[in-house]
N, C-alpha and C positions, 0 to 999 in steps of 0.2 A: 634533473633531480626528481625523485619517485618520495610522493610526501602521502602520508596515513594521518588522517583524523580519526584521533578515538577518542567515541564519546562515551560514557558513562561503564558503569564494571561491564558494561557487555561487549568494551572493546570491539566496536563496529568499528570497520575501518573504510578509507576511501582512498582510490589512490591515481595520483592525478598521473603525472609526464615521467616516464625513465631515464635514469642518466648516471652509466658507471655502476650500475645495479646495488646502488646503493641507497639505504630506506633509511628514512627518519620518521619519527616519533614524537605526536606531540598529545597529549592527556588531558580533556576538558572535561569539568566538571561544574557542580553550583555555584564554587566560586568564581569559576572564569565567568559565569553569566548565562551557566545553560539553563533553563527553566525547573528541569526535574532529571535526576543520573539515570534514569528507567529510560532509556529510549527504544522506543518499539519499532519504527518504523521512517525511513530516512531515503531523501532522493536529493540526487544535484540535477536543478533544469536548467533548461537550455541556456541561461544566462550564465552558469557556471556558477550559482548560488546553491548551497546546500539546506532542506529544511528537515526538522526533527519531530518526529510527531515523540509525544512522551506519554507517560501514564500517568496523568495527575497534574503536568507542568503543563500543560497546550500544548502552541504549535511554534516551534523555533526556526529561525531564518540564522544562517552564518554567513557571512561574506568574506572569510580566511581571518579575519579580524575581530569582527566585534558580533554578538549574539544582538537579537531581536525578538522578542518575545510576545506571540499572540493570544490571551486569554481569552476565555468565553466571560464577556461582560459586556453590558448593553452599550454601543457606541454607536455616532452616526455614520460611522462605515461597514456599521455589521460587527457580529462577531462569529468565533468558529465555534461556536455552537455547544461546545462538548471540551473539559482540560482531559479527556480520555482522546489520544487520537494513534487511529491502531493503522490508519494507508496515506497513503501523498502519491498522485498519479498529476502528470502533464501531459496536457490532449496538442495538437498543433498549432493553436492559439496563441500557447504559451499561458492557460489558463490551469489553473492547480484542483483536483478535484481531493475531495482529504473525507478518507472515512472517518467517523468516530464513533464516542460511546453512544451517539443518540443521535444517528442518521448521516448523513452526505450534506458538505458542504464546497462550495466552490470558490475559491479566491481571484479575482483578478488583479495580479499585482501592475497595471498599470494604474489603475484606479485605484488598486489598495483597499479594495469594497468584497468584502466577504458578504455571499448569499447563501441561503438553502437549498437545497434540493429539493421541496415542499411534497413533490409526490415519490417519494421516494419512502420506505418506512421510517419511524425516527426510533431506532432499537441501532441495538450495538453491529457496528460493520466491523466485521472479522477479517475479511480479503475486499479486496477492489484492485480490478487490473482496466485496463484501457487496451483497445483495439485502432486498427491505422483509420476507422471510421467516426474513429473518437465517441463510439461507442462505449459504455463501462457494462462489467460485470461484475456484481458481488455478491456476499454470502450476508444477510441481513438477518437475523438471529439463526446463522447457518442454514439458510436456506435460497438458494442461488437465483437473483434477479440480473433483470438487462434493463439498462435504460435506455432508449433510442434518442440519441442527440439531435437526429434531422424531427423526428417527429413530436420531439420532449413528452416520451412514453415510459413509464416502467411497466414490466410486465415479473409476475413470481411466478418464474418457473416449475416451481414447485417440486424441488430436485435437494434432498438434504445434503447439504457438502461440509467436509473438513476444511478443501483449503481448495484455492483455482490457480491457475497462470495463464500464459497465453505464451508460445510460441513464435519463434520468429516466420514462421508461415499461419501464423495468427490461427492454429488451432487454441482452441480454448482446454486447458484439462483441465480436470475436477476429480480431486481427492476425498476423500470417504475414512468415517471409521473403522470401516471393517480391513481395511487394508487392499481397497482398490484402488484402481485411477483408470480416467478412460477418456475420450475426446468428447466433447458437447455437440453434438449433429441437428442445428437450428431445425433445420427445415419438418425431423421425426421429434424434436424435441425430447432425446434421449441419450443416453448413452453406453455404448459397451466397455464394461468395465473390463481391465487386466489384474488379477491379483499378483500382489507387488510383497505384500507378507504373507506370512505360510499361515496357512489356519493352523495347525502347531502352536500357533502364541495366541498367549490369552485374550478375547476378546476383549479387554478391556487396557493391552497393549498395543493393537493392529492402528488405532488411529493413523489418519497419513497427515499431518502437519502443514508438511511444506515439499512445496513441485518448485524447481527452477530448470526452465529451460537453458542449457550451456548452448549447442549449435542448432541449429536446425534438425536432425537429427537424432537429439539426446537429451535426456531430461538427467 
């Protein structure tokens, strides 16, 4: 069976095992228990638990069953910081690193102790992607930082971006307003852009949004 969770009108979908190529359908919303219908931002990790960051609602946990619901409010296990949460990334740990509207927070669901990021900016994270070094990179009032997880370093690269990803041979790309994208080259700390929209279109349409790597290969 090949199953689709969609959550909120943005019909995000997820989908698990094929069988018979046949899809079903199931529609969660407030009332099923989801925190907020605005979900921004959504990963299944490695345990095969799905969570929800939303815009307004926190940070939600699914387990095919029943929702969970994490608020930013003072608790003795921490909280996430932020009911704004715009990333959800898993480093190899199995630990959750989660952008939001006022910095980086990290969860550790064996403990269930949410911490901060403390040197990290506390302003709105737009993108956060994770590297096989469990490295992160993001755009922190769109402007692109790395934290070093061996070193516990952020540095601001100081490089304005739209949006990042990272590739399955772990280039990193970086999108722009003007309608480029190009790879991140650590070592020059630079990058050569490719235009991707025709200068033709209005300056104030060329933004680039959103990178997703398909194979190795192709964006």
């Amino acid at each position: 069976m090949r199953r689709f969770y969609l959550f909120s009108v943005l019909l995000l979908t997820l989908a698990a095992l094929p069988c018979y190529g046949q899809y079903y359908f199931k529609h969660y919303q407030v009332d099923d228990g989801l925190a907020h219908n605005a979900v921004i931002a959504i990963l299944q990790d490695s345990k095969g638990l799905i969570w929800m960051g939303t815009r307004g609602g926190g940070l939600n946990r699914f387990d095919g069953y029943t929702f969970k619901t994490f608020y930013n409010k003072n608790s003795k296990l921490g909280n996430v910081g932020n009911n704004i949460i715009t990333a959800i990334v898993e480093d190899s740990k199995g630990m959750l690193w989660i952008g939001t509207g006022k910095g980086i927070f990290k969860y550790d669901p064996y403990q269930e102790v949410f911490s901060e990021l403390e040197i990290a900016p506390q302003t709105y994270i737009s993108h956060l992607v994770i590297d096989n070094k469990d490295n992160l990179w993001f755009l922190a009032g769109y402007r692109l930082h790395h934290f070093n997880s061996l070193l516990h370093k952020v540095d601001d690269l100081k490089i304005q971006a739209s949006c990042i990803a990272i590739d399955p041979k772990m280039n990193l790309w970086v999108g722009n307003d003007d309608g480029t994208i190009g790879i991140y080259h650590s070592p020059q700390k630079a990058i050569n852009y490719i235009r991707v929209v025709d200068l033709a279109v209005p300056p104030d349409q060329r933004s680039v949004s959103k990178i997703y790597a398909t194979t190795p290969n192709n964006l």
